[in-house]
C-alpha positions in Angstrom: -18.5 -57.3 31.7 -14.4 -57.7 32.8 -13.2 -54.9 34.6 -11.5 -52.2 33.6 -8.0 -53.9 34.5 -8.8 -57.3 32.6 -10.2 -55.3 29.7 -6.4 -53.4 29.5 -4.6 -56.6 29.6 -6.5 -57.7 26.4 -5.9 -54.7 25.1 -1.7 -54.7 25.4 -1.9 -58.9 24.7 -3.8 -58.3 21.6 -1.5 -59.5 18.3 -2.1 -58.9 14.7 -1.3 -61.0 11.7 0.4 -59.2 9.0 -0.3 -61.2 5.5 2.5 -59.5 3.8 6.5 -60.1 3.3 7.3 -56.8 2.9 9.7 -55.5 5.3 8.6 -52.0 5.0 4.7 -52.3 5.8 6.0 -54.2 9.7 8.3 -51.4 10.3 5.8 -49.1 9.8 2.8 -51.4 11.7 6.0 -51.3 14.4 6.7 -46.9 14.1 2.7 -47.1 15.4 3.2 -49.8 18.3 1.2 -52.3 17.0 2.0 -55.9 17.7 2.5 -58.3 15.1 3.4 -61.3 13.3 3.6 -62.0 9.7 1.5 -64.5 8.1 3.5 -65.2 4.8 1.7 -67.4 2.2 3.2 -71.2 2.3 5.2 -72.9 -0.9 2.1 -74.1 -1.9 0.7 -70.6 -2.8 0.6 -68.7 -5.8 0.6 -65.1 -4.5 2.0 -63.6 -7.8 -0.8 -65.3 -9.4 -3.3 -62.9 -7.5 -1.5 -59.5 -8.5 -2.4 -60.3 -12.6 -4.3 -57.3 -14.1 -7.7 -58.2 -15.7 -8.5 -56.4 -19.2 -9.3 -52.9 -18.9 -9.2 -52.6 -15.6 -8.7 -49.6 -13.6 -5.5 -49.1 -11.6 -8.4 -48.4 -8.3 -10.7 -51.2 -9.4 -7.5 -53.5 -9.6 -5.8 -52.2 -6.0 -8.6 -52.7 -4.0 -9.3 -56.3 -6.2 -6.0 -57.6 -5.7 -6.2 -56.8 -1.4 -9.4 -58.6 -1.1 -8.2 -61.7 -2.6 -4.8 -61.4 -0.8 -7.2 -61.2 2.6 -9.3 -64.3 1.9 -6.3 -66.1 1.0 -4.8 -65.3 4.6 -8.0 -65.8 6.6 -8.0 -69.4 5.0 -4.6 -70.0 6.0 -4.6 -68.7 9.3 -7.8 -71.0 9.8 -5.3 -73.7 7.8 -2.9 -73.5 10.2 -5.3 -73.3 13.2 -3.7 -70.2 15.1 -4.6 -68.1 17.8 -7.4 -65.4 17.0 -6.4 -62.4 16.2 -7.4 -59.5 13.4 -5.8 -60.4 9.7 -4.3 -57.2 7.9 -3.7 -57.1 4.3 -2.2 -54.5 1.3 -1.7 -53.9 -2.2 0.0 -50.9 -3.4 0.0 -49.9 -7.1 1.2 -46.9 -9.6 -0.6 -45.7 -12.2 0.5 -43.6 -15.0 -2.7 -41.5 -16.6 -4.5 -45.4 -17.2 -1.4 -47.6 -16.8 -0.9 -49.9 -14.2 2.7 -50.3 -13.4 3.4 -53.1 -11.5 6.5 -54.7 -10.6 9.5 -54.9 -13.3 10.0 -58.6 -14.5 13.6 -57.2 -15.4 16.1 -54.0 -15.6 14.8 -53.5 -19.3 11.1 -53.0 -17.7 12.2 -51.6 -14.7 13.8 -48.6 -17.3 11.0 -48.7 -19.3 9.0 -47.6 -16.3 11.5 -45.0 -14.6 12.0 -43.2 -18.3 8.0 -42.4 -18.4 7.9 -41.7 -14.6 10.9 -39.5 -15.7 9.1 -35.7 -15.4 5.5 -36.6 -14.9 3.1 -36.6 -12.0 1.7 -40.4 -11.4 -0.6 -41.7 -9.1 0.4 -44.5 -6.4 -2.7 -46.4 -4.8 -2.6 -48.6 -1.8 -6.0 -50.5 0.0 -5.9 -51.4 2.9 -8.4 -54.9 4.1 -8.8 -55.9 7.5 -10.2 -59.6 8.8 -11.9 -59.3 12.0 -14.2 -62.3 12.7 -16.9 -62.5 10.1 -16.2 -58.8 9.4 -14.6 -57.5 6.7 -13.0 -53.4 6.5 -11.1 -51.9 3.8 -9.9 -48.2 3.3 -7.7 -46.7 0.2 -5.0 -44.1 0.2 -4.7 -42.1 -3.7 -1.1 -40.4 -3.1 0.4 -38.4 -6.3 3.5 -38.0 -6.8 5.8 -35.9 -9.5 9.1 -37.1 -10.2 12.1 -34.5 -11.5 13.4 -35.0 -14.8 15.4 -37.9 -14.9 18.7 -38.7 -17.1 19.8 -42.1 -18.8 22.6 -41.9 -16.0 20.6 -41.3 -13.0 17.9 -44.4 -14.3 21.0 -46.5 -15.3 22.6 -45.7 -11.6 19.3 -46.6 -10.0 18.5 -49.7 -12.1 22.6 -51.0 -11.2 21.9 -50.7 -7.3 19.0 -53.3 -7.8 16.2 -51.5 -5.8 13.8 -51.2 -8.4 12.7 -54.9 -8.8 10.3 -56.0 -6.8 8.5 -52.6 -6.3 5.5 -51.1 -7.8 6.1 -48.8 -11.0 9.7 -49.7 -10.3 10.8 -47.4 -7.3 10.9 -47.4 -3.8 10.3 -43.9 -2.3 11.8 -44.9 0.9 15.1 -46.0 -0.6 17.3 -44.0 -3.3 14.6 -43.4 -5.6 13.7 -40.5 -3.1 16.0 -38.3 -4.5 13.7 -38.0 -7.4 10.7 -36.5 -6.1 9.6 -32.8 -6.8 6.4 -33.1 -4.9 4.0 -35.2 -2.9 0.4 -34.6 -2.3 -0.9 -37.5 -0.1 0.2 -39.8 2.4 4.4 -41.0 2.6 3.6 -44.2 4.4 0.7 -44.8 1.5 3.3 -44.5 -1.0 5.6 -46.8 1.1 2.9 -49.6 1.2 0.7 -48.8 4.3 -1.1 -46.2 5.0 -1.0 -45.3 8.7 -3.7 -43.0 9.1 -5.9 -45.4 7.5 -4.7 -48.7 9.3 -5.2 -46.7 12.9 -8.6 -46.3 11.9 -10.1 -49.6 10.9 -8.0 -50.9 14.3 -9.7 -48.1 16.5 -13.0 -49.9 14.4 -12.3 -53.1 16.1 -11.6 -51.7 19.4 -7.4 -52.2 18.7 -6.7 -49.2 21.4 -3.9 -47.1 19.6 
């Protein structure tokens, strides 16, 4: 067994690999101190191609779907590209709307198609969580719900003119402008944000990651 000193020094040297591009999930892997890179899929990758929603499909069915194959595809290219081991950490978020999946607006006419029925209601925004570790394989899932204020034509056409919508799940990003139309939150910010803290630290503390 390595002593206690040699154990701490893998502990503070130990790196993650982030397979995602979004800005938002490393500053919040960075709010909890862990260290990390981001493993981006390569030109020759079809990432979008992963996120399409099969027939009748539940919005949680779908979520935790979509993060699995998002994982595998970065285990393969991390083995692809021959790096340094190290645990792989994957996410999907999605919003539903009673049994719609809103993903992200093609446009500004489907980003307004989303934000007027968001406009007054109470949806649900889901986010798994996958982690690579060896041969082992952990996933967790955050169900946040969240009620958005009446919104007017003005507000939406304000929001839609700033360009924050596209790109984002059912068309808002709660960390950005689109804050200002929430009434209520029951669940977890960061979840809604794209990665769940409370449920990352856990599958890390799984592997040993000491946080």
């Amino acid at each position: 067994m390595k002593p206690a000193a040699s154990r701490m020094v893998d502990r503070m040297n130990r790196l993650l690999y982030l397979a995602s591009q979004s800005p938002r999930r490393s500053q919040l892997l960075d709010q909890i101190g862990v260290r990390h890179v981001v493993l981006a899929p390569g030109p020759d990758e079809d990432a979008e191609a992963l996120e399409a929603v099969l027939a009748r499909e539940s919005a949680l069915t779908y979520v935790r779907r979509v993060t699995a194959l998002k994982l595998e595809a970065a285990v393969a290219r991390h083995r692809r590209l021959a790096l340094s081991e190290g645990p792989i950490l994957c996410a999907d978020t999605t919003v539903a709307l009673g049994r719609s999946i809103l993903g992200k607006p093609a446009d500004a006419a489907e980003a307004r198609s989303m934000l007027q029925r968001l406009s007054g209601r109470a949806h649900r925004v889901l986010t798994a969580v996958a982690l690579a570790h060896g041969s082992r394989r952990l996933e967790a899932l955050s169900v946040s719900r969240v009620r958005f204020a009446p919104l007017s034509e003005a507000q939406i056409d304000a929001y839609i003119a700033s360009g924050e919508p596209l790109g984002k799940a059912g068309g808002y990003a709660i960390q950005g402008r689109a804050a200002a139309f929430v009434e209520h939150i029951s669940g977890s910010h960061s979840g809604i944000v794209g990665l769940p803290l409370f449920e990352t630290a856990e599958l890390l503390r799984r592997c040993g990651w000491a946080l």
